[in-house]
N, C-alpha and C positions, 0 to 999 in steps of 0.2 A: 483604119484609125477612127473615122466616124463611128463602126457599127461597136466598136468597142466602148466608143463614149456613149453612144445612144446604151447601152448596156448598164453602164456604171447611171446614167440619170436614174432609167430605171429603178435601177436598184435603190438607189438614195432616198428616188419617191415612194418606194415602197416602204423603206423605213421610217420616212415624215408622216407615211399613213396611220401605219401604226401604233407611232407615238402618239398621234391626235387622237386615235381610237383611247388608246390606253389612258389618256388623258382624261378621256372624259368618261374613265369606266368611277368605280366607288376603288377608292384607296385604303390600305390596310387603316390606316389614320384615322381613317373616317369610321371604320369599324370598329378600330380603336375605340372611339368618340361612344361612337351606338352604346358598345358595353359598358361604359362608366357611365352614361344615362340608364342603360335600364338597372344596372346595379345601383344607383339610388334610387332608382324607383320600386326595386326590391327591397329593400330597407324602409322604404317609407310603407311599408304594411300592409299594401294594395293587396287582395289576396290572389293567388296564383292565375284563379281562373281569369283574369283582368289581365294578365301578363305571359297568361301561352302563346298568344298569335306571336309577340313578339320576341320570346325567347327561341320559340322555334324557328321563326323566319329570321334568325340574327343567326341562327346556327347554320341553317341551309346558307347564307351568305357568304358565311368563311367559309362553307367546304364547298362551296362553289367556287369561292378565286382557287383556292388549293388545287382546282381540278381545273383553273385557268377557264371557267363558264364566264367570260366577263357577263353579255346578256344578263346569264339565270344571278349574278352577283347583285346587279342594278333594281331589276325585280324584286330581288328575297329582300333584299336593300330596304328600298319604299316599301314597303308592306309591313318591315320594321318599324321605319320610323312615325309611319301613318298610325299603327297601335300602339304605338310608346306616348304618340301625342294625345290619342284617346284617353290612354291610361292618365296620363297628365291632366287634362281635364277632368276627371273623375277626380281625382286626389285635389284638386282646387275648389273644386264642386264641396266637398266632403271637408275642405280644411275650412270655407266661409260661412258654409250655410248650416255644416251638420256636427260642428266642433261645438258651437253657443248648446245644440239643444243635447249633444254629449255630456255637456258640464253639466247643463241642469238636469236630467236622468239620473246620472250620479247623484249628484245633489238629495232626489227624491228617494234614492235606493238607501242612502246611508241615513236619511232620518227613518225609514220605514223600518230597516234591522236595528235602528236605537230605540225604536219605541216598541219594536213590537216582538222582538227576539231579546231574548235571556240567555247567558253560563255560555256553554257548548254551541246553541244553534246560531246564537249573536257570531262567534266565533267562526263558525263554518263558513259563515258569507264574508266575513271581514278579509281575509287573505282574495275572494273574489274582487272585492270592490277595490283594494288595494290596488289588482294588475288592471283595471278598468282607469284607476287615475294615472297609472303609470303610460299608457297606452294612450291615453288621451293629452300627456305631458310631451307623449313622443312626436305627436300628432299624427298619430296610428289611429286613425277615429272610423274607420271601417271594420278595422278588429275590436274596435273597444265597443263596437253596436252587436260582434257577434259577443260577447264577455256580457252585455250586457240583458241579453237577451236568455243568455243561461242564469245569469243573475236573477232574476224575472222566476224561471222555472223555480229556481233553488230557494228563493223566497218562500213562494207560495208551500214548498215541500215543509222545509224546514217551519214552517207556522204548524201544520199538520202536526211534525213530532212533536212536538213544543206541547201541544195540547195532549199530546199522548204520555211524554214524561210527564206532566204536573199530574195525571190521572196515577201515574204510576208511584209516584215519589214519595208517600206516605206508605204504601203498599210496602215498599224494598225495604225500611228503614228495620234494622235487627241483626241478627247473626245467623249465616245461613251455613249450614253445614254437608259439606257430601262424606259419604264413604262408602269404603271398598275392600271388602272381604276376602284377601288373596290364596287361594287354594290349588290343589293341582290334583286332577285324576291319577295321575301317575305316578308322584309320591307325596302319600299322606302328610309327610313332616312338614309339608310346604305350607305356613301358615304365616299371612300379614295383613298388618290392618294400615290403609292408604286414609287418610281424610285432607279434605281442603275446605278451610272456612273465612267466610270474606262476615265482617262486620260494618254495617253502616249506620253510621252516628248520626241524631238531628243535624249538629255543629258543620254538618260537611264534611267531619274526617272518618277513615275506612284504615283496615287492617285487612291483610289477608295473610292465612298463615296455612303452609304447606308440610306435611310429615306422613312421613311411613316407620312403619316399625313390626319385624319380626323377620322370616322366613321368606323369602320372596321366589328363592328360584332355588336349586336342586342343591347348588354349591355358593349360596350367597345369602347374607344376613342385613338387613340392613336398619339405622335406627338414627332417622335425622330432620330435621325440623326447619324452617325456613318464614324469617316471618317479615313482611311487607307494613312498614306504615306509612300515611299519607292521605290526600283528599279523595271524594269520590262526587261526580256528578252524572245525571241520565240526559242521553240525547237520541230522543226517539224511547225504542225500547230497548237499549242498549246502555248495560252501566260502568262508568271505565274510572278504574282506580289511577289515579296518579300520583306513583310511588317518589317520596325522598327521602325514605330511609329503608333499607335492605339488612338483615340481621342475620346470619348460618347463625340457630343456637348450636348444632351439633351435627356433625356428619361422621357417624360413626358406621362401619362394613367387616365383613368378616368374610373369609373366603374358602372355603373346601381346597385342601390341596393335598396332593398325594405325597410325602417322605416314608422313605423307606418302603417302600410297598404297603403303605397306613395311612388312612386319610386324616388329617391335621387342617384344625381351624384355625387360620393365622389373621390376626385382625390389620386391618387397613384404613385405618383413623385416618381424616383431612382435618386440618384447622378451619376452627370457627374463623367468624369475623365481624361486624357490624359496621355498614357503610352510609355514606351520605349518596344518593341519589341524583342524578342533573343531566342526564343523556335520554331518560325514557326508556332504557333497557328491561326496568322491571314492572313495568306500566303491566295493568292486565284491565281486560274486557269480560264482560260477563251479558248476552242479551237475558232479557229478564223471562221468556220461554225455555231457555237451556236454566235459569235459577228454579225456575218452578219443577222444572221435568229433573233435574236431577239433584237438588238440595232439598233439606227440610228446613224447614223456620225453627228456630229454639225461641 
């Protein structure tokens, strides 16, 4: 009767040990806890390299209770939250001292592209400087030092083009024309003439108009025309039409087909149309090295 009770104490005390171990190991709650701290602290913008020690050590944590490590839990645990508090000081460091001279950068970068960018390259940094005040709104001010730091590059770039469109900008102004002579070694009847011609006005407005007409392939006729109007500006050496109005004067096709054992030219007319423009579909790009190398000036 005693060695049965001395038995059962045992046993008891063995489970009061355990429970004291387990007591004092980290609880899912607690890891709980961890992940809703560093997932705000993923959101607050820190950039990753700031927050691997502790994503990884928060992971080795769970898969260590999973695998009942209490020990390797307690460790990956503190290592956690020892980098998460680092991180945390960083982001306090950055919200006090480095948000005042974030505003003012901004500040410096958005009168430097009012005064000193024009049209298109004004343009090009504006959508930058936007996600820098948004970023800086979020008190994201670690990314908005990497934002602004391209900012910086893009600047200086975009000064460079700027000087190179105004050099070009007198030069483009006229009517430039390509064309293309379409033939075939293989049969002679293959005969059409492709052209494309962009016009660019002092006023800022541009036409580009698109047509072929004649013979083009063995069993195919074709005779259609397509004409673009709208503004045009240079950024760099790059000149881009942006189109709001779109015209099909004609789209007119004919087709080789065989009936009866005789071949028959049957036409395949599309309707015209004349549209108003507002998506950017018909926008066209022209650099001013591809206008010289394959158009002539009229």
């Amino acid at each position: 009767m005693n060695g049965a009770f001395m038995k059962k104490r045992i046993f008891f005390s063995a489970i009061a040990i355990a429970v004291v171990l387990t007591g004092c190991g980290v609880s899912k709650k607690q890891l709980d806890s961890a992940s809703e701290r560093l997932d705000k602290l993923t959101s607050s913008g820190l950039p990753d390299s700031l927050l691997f020690t502790a994503k990884s050590d928060l992971f080795d944590a769970k898969q260590a209770q999973k695998d009942n490590q209490g020990s390797l839990v307690k460790e990956c645990y503190k290592r956690a939250i020892e980098a998460m508090e680092n991180a945390e000081s960083v982001l306090t460091q950055s919200l006090s001292e480095k948000k005042p001279q974030m505003v003012n950068r901004l500040a410096a970068l958005k009168e430097s592209a009012k005064t000193e960018l024009t049209g298109m390259h004004q343009t090009a940094i504006d959508s930058v400087l936007d996600s820098i005040n948004t970023l800086i709104e979020k008190d994201w001010i670690l990314e908005a030092e990497k934002h602004a730091s391209f900012a910086d590059t893009l600047l200086a770039s975009l000064k460079e083009q700027q000087v190179q469109a105004t050099k070009l900008r007198g030069v483009i102004l006229g009517t430039w024309k390509f064309e293309k002579h379409i033939t075939s070694s293989v049969d002679y009847t293959v005969d059409a003439k492709e052209e494309k011609i962009f016009t660019f006005l002092p006023d800022g407005k541009a036409t580009f108009v698109e047509q072929k007409k004649g013979k083009s392939g063995h069993s195919l006729k074709e005779d259609w025309r397509f004409e673009s109007y709208g503004t045009w500006d240079i950024k760099g050496d790059t000149i881009h039409v942006k189109t709001s109005r779109f015209a099909c004067v004609k789209q007119n096709f004919e087709e080789e087909k065989m009936v009866n054992g005789k071949p028959v030219w049957e036409k395949a007319n599309k309707p015209t149309y004349d549209s108003t423009i507002t998506d950017g579909s018909q926008d066209r790009f022209v650099t001013y090295t591809s206008l010289m190398d394959d158009f002539k000036k009229n």
